[in-house]
N, C-alpha and C positions, 0 to 999 in steps of 0.2 A: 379784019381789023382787030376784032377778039381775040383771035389767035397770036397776034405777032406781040400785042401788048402782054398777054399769058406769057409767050418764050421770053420777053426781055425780062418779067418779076423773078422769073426762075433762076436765069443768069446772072441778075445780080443776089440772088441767094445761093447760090453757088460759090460768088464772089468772096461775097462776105461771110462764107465759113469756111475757106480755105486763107481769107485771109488772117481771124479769126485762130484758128488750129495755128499757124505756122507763127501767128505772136506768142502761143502758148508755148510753141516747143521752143521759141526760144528763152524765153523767159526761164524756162525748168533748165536747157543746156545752159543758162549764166548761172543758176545757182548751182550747180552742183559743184562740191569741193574738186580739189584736183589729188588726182589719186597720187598714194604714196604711202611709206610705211609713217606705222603713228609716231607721234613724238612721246619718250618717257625722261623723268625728270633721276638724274641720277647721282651720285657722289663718287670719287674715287678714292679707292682704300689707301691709307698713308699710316706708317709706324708714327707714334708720338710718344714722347713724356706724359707720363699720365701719375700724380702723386692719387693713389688709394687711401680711403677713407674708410672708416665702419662707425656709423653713426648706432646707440646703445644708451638704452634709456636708465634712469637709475635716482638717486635720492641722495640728499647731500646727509651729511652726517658732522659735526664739530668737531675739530681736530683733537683740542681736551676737553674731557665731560668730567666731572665728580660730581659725586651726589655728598652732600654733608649730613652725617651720622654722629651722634654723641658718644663719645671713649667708656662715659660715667652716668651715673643716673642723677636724677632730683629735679629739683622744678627752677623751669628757666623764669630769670626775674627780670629779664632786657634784652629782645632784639633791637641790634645795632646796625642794621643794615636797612638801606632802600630798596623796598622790591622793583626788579627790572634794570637795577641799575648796574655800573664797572666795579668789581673790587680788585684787589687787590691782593697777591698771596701771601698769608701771615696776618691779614686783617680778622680783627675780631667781630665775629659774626652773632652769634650768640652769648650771653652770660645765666651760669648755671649756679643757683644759691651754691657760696664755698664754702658755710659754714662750718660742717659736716667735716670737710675733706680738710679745711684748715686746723680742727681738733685734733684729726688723725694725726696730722703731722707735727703737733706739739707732741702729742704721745710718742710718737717714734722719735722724734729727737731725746726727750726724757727718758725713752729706755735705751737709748745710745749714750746717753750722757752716763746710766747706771752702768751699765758696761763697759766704758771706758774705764772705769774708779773701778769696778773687779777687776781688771785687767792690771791695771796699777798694782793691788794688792796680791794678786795672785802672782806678778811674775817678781816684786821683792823675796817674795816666799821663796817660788822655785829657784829664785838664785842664791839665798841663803844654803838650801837644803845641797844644793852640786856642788856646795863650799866644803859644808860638814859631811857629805857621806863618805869625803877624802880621807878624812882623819875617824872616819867610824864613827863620830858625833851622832850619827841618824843610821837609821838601817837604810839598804837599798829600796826597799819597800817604800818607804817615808818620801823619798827621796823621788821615784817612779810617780808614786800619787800626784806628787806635788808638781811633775814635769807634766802631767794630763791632767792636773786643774790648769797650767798656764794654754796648754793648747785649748781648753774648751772655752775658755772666757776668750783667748783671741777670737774660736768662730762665733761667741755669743755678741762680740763687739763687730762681727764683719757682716751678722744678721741682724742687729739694731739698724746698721747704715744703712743697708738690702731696703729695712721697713722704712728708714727715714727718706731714700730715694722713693718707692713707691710711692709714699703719701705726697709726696711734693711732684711727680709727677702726675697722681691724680688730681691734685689741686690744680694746676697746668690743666689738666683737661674742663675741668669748670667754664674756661674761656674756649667757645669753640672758634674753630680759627676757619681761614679759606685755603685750602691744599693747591689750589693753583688759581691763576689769576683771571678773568675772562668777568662775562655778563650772568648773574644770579638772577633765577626764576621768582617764582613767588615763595612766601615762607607756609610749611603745612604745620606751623605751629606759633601761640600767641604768647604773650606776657602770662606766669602762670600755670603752665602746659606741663606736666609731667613726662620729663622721658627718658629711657631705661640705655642701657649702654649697649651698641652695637644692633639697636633696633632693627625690625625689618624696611621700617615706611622710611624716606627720606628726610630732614626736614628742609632742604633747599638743595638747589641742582646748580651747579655751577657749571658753563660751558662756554670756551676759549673758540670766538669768532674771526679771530686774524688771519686765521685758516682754514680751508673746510675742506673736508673727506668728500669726495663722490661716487660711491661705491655703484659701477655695474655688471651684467652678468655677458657673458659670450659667450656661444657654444663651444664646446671643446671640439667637433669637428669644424669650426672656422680656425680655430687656434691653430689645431695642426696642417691646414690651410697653408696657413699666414708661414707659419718654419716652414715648408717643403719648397714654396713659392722663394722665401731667403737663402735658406739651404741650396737652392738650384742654382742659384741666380737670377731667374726670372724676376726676382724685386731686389730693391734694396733698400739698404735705410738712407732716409731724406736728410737725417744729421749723424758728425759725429758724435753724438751725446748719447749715450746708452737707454738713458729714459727716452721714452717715445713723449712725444709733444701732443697736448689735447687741449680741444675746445668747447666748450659750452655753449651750449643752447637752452634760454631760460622758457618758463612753462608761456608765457607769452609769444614766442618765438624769438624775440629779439636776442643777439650775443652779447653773453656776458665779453665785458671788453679784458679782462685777464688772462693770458692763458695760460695752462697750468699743465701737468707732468703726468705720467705714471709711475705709480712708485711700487706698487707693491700686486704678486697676481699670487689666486690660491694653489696650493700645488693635488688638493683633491677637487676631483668632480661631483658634482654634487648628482646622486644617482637617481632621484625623481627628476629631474628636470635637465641633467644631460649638459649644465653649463659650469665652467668657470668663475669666478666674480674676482674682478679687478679695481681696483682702488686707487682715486689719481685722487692732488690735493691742487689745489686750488687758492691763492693770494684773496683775502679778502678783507681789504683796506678798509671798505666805507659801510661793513657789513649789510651788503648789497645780499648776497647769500646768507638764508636764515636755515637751520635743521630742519631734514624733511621736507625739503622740498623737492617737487618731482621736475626732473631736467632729464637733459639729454646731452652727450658727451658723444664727442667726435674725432675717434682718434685717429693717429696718421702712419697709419700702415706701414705706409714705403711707397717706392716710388718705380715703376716699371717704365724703364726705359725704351722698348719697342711693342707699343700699348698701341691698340688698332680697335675701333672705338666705331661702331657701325648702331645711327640712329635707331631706335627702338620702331618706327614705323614702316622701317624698312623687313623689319624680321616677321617672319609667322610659322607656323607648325604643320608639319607633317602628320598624314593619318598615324604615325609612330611615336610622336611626341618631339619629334626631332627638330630642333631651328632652323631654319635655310632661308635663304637669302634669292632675289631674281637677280641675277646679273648680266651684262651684255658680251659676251663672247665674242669668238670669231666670226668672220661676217657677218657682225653689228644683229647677229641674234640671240636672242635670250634663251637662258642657261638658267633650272635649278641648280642651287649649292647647300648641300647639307652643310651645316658649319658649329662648331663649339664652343658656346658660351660658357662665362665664367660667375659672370654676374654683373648688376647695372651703377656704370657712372652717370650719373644726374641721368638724362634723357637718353643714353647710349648701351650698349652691351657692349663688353669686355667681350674680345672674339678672342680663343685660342687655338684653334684651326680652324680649317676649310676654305679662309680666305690668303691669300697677298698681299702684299704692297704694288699699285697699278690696279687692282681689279675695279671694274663701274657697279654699283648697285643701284639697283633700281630702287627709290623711293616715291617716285610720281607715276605717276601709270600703271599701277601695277595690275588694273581692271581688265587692261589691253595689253598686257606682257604675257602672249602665249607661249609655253616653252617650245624653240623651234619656229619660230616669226619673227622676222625680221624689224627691226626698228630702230627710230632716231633718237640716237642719247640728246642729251641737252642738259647743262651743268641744274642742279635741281636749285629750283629756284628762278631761274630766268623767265622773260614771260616769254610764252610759244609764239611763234613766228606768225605774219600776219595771213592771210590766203591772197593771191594775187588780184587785185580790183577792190580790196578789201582797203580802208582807210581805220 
């Protein structure tokens, strides 16, 4: 009786690890995936328009600057200006005691006035004496004298007016004026102030904001870049306008809403640093743009009509330094491609061989992209396909 209840515990332990085992194996055969080559996420190469840009940092500069200097010396007795504020060209800025410069030119006029009255007296003379030395009245001698007393008193009367011009144009200078018209700085002199002519210090700076200079710098090897790329025909220009079109970027980031030109590039390189400096101006209505301030200018190259533009995540390096790309080849296997960059549009390389038009690049998968293994493109981006049973 021992015995038979012994075989039956056994049998049902038997039971129940083979029933046991064969729930497990199936449980492992439903999970496992179903075989197949991986999925990688890919893009296909297409020629595009592609307008070039070279983004270049640089500092704005005023279109007219003067600094105001005195002609004349003596002590200023009235500034007539508001510091910081508009003037105006030919407005008077300064006044410079004229005492001084108004005597000169009573003087000069009185010894022009005395010169005129010898001139008077001297040329009845010489034309008395060219009367008589006809009839031998006078020697030629007499006669000679009297012809070069009239010539020196003319140039003594043409150096009176010399001095009387002078003096009345230094007195002119007494009022210092404004040489062009724009926003004046502060004044570096008061009521009082003694100051000498053609000084070295300034006494006000005058600078013309309706415009502004943005001077920045570009290598001379991108410059001859940019010609061989034109010259080829691989680019070209995006307008008919000769001046290239450029935009701004203020130190905040934001764009300035103007856009403005190139006008002017250097024709030397500058030998410590290997660049050019280019110079674009800039409309500047609500002097939104102040001097010196640091921006960023974004010019427009040109425009490369069959521009092949492969995401930057797609690209990595060879142990040689080399860019190459994974792409999917013939029978849907993957293929290195060495390939040549040119340089980056926003998130992309500029490719200029190695690839096609049609070719797939791998951007997804590229963990599982062995070259020589086969696998399923899928446009990059899409989501992967579900596994069957899978919801």
């Amino acid at each position: 009786m021992q015995q038979t209840t012994y075989v039956r515990v056994m049998a049902a332990t038997v039971l129940l690890a083979v029933g046991l085992t064969t729930t497990a194996c199936g449980k492992k055969q439903a999970a496992m995936p179903p075989s197949g080559p991986p999925e990688v996420g890919v893009i296909t190469v297409q020629t595009q328009r592609v307008a070039l840009t070279t983004e270049l940092s640089g500092r704005t500069a005023p279109h007219l600057i003067a600094e105001v200097r005195p002609q004349v010396g003596g002590i200023i007795k009235k500034r007539l200006f508001t510091e910081g504020s508009d003037v105006k060209a030919g407005q008077v800025l300064y006044q410079i005691d004229p005492a001084s410069y108004e005597a000169s030119l009573a003087s000069a006029r009185a010894s022009q006035a005395r010169a005129e009255a010898t001139l008077g007296s001297t040329r009845l003379k010489a034309e008395r004496y060219q009367d008589l030395v006809k009839i031998k009245a006078v020697s030629q001698q007499d006669n000679d004298d009297a012809q070069a007393s009239l010539k020196q008193a003319e140039a003594d009367l043409a150096l009176a007016k010399a001095n009387v011009e002078t003096a009345r144009i230094n007195l002119a200078y007494t009022r210092i004026i404004a040489p062009i018209s724009g926003r004046i700085g502060r004044s570096t002199v008061t009521d009082g102030a003694l100051v000498t002519a053609s000084q070295a210090a300034a006494l006000a700076t005058i600078q013309q904001l309706s415009s502004m200079y943005v001077d920045v710098t570009q290598s001379s090897a991108e410059l001859l870049r940019l010609k061989q790329s034109l010259a080829s025909g691989v680019m070209k220009k995006d307008s008919a306008s000769s001046q290239a079109r450029v935009k701004l970027l203020l130190e905040d980031g934001s764009v300035y809403p103007q856009p403005g030109s190139l006008k002017f590039s250097e024709v030397t390189v500058d030998q410590s640093t290997g660049s050019i400096t280019l110079r674009a101006v800039f409309p500047n209505p609500n002097q939104t743009l102040l001097p010196g301030m640091f921006v960023r200018a974004v010019l427009e190259e040109g425009v490369n009509e069959q521009a092949m533009l492969v995401p930057q995540r797609g690209v990595t390096r060879n142990p040689k330094g080399d860019a190459m790309v994974m792409v999917v080849g013939a029978e849907e296997k993957v293929e290195p491609r060495v390939i040549q960059v040119v340089r980056t549009v926003g998130e992309n390389w500029l490719v200029s061989g190695g690839l096609k038009p049609g070719d797939r690049v791998i951007l997804e998968g590229l963990q599982k992209a062995r070259p020589g293994t086969p696998v399923k493109a899928v446009p990059f981006g899409a989501k992967p396909a579900a596994a069957p049973g899978q919801q």
